[in-house]
N, C-alpha and C positions, 0 to 999 in steps of 0.2 A: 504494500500500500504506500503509495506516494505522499509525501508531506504537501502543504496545500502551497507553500513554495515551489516543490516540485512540479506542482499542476502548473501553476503560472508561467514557469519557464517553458515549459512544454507548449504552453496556449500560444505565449508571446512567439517560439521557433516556428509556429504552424500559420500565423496570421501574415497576411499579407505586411511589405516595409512604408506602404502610403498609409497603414491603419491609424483611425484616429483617436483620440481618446474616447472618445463615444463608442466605437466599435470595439474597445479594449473593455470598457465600463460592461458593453451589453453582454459580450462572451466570458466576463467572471461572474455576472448574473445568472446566466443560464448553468456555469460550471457548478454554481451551489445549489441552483436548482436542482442538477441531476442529484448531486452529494443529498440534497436534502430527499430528496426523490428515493435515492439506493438505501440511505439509511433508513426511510420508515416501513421498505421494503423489508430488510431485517429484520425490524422491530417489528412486525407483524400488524403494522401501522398499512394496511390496505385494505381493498375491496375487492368483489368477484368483479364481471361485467356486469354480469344480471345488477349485483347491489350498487353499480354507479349508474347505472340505465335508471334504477328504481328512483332515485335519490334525484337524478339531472330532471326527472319528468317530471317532479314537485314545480322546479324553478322554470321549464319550459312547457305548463299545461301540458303536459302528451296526454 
């Protein structure tokens, strides 16, 4: 497992040399999203389909 240093180095190697600060800010956004994403994954922090289907049809009348 990479230290979240490690992440950044790797992010910054892979992005384009015109990137702007905006496009640096949006892809450590997204990177802790996935982090945040993978860890509630482990933590048994999810839902089937069915129970995200059930739940999004509250908020969109289905």
């Amino acid at each position: 497992m990479q230290s979240a240093k490690q992440d950044v180095e790797t992010m910054l190697q892979h992005l384009p040399e015109d990137s702007t600060y905006e496009d640096i800010q949006y892809h450590l956004y997204v990177l802790e999203k996935i982090k945040r994403g993978r860890d509630d994954i482990a933590n048994g922090r999810n839902c089937s389909h069915e129970e995200a289907k059930e739940r999004l049809s509250k908020w969109l009348n289905l």
